[in-house]
N, C-alpha and C positions, 0 to 999 in steps of 0.2 A: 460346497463352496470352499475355497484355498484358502489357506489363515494369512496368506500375504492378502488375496483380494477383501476378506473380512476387513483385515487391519486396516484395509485401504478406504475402504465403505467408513466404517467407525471414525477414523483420520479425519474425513472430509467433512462428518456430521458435527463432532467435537470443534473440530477448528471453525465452523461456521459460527456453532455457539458461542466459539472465543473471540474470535474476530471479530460479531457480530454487537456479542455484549460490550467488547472494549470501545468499538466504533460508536455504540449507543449511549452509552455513559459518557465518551467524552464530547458527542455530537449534543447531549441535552447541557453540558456542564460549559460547551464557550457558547450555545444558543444563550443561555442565563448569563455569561459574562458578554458577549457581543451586545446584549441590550441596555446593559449598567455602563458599560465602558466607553469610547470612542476610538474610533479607526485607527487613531495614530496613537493610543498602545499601543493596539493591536501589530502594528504595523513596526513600532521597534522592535518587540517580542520576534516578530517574525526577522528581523533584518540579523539579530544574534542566532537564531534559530542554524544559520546555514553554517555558520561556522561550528558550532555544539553540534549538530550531524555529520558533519566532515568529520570532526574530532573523534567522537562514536565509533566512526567506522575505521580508522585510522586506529584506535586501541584495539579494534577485536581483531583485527590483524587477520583475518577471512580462515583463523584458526574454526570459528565455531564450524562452519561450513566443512571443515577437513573432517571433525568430529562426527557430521552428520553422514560423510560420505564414505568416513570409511568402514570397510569389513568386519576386519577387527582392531579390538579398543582393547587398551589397558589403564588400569588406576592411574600408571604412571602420567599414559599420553594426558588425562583427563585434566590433572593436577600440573602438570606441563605446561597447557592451555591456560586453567585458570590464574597459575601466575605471572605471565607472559602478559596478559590481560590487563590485572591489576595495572602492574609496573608503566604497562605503556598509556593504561587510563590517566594513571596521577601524572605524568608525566605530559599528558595533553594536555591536563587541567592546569599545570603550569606555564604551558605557553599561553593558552586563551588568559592568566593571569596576567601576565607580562604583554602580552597583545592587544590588551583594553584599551589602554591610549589610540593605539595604529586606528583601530576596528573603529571606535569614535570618531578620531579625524577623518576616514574613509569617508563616514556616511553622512560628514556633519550635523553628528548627535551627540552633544558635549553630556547628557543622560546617560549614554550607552554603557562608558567604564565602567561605574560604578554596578550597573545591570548585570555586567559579563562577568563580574569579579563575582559576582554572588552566584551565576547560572554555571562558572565552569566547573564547580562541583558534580556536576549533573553527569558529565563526561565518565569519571571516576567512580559514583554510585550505579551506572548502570553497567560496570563489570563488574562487579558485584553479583549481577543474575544470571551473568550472559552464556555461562558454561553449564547455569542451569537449563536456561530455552534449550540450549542446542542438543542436551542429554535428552530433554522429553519430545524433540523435532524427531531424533534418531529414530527413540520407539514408534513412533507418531501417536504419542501420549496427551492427549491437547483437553481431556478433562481434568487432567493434573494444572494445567497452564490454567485453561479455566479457572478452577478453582481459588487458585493463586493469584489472580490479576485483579479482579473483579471486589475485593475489600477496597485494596488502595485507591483504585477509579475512584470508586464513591468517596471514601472518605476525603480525598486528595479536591475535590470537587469540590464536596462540601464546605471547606476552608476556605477554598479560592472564590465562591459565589460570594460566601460571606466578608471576605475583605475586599470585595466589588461594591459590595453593597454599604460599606462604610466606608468605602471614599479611600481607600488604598491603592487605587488606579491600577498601575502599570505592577506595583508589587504582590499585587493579587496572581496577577498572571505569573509572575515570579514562582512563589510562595508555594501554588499550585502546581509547578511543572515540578518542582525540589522534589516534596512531599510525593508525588505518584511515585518516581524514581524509589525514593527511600521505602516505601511501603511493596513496589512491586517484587524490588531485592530479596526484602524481607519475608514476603510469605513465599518464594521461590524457594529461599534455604529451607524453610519451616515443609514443604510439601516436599520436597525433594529427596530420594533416597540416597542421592551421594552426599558427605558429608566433607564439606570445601578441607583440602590441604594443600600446602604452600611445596613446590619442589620443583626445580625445571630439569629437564633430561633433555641433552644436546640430541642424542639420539632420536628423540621422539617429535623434536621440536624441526630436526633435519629432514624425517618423515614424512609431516603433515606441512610442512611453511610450502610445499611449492607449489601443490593444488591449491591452497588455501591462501597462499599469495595474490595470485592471476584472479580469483574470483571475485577477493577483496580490490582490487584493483577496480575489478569490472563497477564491483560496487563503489566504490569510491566515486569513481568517476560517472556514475547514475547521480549519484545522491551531490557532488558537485553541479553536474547540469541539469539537474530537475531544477535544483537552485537560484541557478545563474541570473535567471530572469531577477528574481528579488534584488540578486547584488546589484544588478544593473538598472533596475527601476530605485533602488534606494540609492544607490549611487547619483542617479540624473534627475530623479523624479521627487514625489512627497513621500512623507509615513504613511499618507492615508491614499495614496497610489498603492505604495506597496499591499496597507492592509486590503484593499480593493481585491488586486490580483491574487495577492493569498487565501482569501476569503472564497474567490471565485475556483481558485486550483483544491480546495479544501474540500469544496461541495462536489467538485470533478471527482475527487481521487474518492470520498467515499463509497458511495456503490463499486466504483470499478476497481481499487487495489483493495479495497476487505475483500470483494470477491476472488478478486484474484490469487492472493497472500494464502486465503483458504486450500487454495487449489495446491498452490506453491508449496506449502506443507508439505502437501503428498507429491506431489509431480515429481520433486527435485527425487528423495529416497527410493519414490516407487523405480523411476527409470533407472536408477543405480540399481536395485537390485534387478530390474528388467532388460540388462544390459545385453546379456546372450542370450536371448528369445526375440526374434525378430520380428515374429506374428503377433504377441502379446503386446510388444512394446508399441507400438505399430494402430492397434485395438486401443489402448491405450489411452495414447496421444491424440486419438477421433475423438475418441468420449470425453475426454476434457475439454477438446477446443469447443465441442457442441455445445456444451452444457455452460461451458463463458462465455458462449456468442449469446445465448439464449438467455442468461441470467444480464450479462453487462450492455451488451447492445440497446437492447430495451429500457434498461436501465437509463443508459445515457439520454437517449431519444427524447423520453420522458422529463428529463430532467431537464435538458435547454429548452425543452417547450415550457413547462411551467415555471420557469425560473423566473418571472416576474411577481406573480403571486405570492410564492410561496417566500422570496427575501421578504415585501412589507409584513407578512403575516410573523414570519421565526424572527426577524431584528429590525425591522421600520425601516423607513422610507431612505434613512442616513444611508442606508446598505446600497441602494438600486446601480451605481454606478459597475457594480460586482455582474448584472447580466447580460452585458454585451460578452464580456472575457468570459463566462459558464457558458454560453453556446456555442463560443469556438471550442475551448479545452473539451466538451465534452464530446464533441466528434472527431478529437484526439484522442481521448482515453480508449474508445475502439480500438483505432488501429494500436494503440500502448498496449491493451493486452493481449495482442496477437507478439507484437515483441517482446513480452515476457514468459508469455506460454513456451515459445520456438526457444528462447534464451534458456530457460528453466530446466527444460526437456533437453538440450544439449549438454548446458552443465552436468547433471543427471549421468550423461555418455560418457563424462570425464575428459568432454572436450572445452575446457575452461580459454583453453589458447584460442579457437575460434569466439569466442564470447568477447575476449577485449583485443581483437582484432576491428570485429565488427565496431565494438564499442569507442576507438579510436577514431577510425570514419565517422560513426557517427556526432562525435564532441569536433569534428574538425570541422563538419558542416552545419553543427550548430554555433559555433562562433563565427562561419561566415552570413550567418542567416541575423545575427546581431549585430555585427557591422555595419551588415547592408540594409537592414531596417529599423537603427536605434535613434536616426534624423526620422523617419515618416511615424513613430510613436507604437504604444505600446501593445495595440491590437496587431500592427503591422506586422510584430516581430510573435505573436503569438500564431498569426497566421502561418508565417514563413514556417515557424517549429510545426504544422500540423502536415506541412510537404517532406519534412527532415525525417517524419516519424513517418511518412508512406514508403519512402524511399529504405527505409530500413527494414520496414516490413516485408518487402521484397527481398531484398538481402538474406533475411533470416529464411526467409521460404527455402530458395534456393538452397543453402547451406545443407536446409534439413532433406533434402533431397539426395543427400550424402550419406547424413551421420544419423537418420532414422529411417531412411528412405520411403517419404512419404511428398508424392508429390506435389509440384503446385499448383497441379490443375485438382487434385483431390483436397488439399485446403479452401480452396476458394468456395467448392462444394461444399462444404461442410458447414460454410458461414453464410452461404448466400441466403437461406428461407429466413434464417432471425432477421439478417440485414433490411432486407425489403420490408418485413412488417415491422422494423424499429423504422424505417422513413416512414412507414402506414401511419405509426403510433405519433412520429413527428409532427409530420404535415398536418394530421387532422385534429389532432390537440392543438397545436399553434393557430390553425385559422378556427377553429373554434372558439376560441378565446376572443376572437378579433371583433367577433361579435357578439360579447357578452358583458351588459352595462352593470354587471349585478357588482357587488364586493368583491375583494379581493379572496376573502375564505369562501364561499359560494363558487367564486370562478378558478380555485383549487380542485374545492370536493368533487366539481363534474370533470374537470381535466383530469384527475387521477382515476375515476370509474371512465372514463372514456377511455384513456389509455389503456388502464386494470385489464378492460373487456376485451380488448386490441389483441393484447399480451396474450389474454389465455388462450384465446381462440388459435393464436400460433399455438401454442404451446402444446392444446390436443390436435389439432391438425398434424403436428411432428411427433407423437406422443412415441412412435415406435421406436424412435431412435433413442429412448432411454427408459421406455417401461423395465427391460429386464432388470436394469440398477432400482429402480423404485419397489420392485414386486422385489427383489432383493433386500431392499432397505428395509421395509416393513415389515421381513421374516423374520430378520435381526432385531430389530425394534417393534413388536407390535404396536407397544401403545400408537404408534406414528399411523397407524392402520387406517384409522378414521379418518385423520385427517388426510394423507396422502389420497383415501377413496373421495373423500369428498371432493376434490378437482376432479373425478371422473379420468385423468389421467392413467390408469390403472383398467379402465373397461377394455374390454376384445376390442381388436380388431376391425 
């Protein structure tokens, strides 16, 4: 086996643990604060949320991504980055200072100032680590990340439940987001083999801003219109609309972007380095899209069918407005990781100019999709975005028919046997449910074995199309041996 495909294998198993653990830790730590708190925390938290991620991504200046992508690296370029970084973090945290006011009157949340003035530090502490991820992304180092993330989760958590639980309200949530930042920084430097120094080099800086520009761009303007929605439910709407819809996009985006993000890890570096191999890259980009149709499809399916249950059972009955919006967004997140695979996989080609091409289309047609459905209300306009995100998916198909040359009638193949048994897994958990007078945990535990069974029986049914990575994984990893036999995924033929 090739020590690129090893690294690649190892990448995707590490980053699953890390994704996985961070997604779990922070999924059990606002399950604990959603049930102490009420919506409309929840829901100012989330209203500053979109500007502190703008800002974010605005200081890393899509340097890290240049870091990850390119060939060769110098201390210089490294230290380059990381000051660049800093500069333009504190410098964001300045404007969300000075912007407090605006940001308040916006949402008429005369709370908010005082909120932003203490959260836009957040901005600034998270470059602080930022040139670290993108050194351990490079290697595809993700039990170093691991190792690193996973103190301050917990602790960061443990702070925040507890000033939930004495009546801290909104500064719990606060308190909690500070402290992750400052501890995730922290054990980054502490694991990390580069050791941070201050220096910027025009030269290096000239090198890496133009791919690194375009991609931040692309990003930027992801992390603007993932958002949008919130500006504009807190704009017209209540706190506890907002926390509604965030609550709802929250439960969406976990199974499908931890999964994804894992993937994304390796996709973006693998296809860089798989750039001039056209059969490998090609092999590739099959095996990932299979194995996210297979992992996230189902995923989804499952989730907007039990999504009534399982809100009264993790946070009471205050939540339920949250599962009409979890069964649309989640048959959005589908087709969302098919435009991130195709998006990830091109970046990857070094074709970043087609990325916020696409990506301008697409932000033009989702503010016309807000226009035209912000009078008929907030499902309307969640609806309209699950047509914006078909219509792109198509787009991105097409493209990669170019710049990976893999067509769109071999895509469609690729996802059609998860699809059909994630409606399997739909349908027949949803009306299963319809007639089951039992509790709400009783009419979880058989929706989720119902589904469970659904799942695998796709899963060895298709089993061919990824035993070789499995009977791989496990040569790598024994101990994994047992447990990957026990699905029986791994028998002949």
């Amino acid at each position: 086996m090739s020590s690129l495909r090893k690294k690649a294998v190892s990448g995707v198993l590490w980053s699953a643990i890390l994704k996985f653990g961070q997604e779990g830790i922070s999924f059990v730590v606002k399950l604990a604060l959603a049930r102490v708190l009420m919506p409309e925390e929840f829901g100012l938290i989330a209203m500053i949320s979109v500007f502190i991620s703008i800002s974010g991504m605005i200081a890393q200046g899509g340097f890290g991504f240049s870091l990850v992508q390119s060939k060769e690296l110098s201390n210089t370029d490294i230290e380059t980055v990381f000051s660049i970084n800093l500069l333009i973090g504190l410098l964001m945290a300045g404007v969300l200072w000075v912007s407090a006011p605006w940001i308040s009157s916006f949402y008429g949340q005369e709370d908010l100032t005082q909120i932003m003035r203490v959260l836009c530090f957040v901005v600034f502490i998270r470059q602080l680590g930022s040139v670290h991820s993108a050194l351990f992304s490079r290697d595809m180092n993700y039990r170093q990340v691991a190792i690193a993330s996973f103190p301050g989760l917990i602790l960061s958590g443990i702070v925040g439940v507890w000033m939930a639980i004495e009546g801290f309200g909104v500064w719990a949530l606060v308190t909690q987001t500070i402290l992750s930042a400052i501890f995730s920084a922290a054990f980054k430097w502490y694991f990390s083999p580069w050791s941070p120094s201050l220096g910027i080099s025009v030269e290096s800086a000239k090198r890496l801003f133009p791919f690194g520009a375009r991609l931040m761009l692309h990003r930027f303007l992801n992390i603007l219109f993932q958002n949008v929605y919130i500006l504009v439910i807190g704009r017209y709407y209540s706190a506890a609309e907002v926390a509604f819809y965030q609550r709802a996009k929250g439960l969406q985006m976990l199974p499908m972007t931890s999964v994804f993000e894992i993937f994304n890890r390796v996709t973006f570096p693998l296809m860089s380095r798989l750039a001039d191999d056209r059969e490998r890259r090609k092999k590739a980009f099959y095996k990932m899209m299979n194995m996210l149709a297979w992992i996230v499809f189902p995923g989804m399916a499952l989730l907007a069918a039990i999504g009534e249950p399982l809100i009264i059972i993790l946070i009471k009955e205050k939540w339920l407005p949250v599962v009409p919006f979890l069964r649309v967004l989640c048959f959005m997140g589908m087709l969302m990781t098919l435009n991130m695979l195709n998006a990830s996989s091109i970046s990857g080609m070094g074709r970043a100019d087609l990325i916020l091409k696409v990506s301008f289309f697409n932000k033009a047609i989702t503010i016309l999709n807000i226009i035209l459905m912000l009078s008929h209300g907030i499902m309307a306009m969640i609806v309209g975005q699950v047509l914006v995100t078909g219509v792109t998916v198509l787009i991105y198909m097409v493209l990669n028919r170019r710049v990976l040359e893999v067509t769109i009638a071999s895509q469609f193949k690729v996802i059609l046997r998860p699809f059909l048994f994630s409606a399997l897994i739909a349908s027949s958990v949803f009306f299963g449910l319809q007639f089951m007078t039992v509790n709400a945990f009783i009419q979880l535990v058989c929706a989720l074995l119902l589904g469970g069974g659904i799942w695998w029986m796709g899963l060895y049914l298709s089993r061919a199309e990824f035993q070789e990575d499995l009977i791989m994984l496990t040569e790598q990893y024994p101990k994994l041996s047992k447990l990957v036999n026990l699905t029986g995924f791994t028998r002949p033929l």
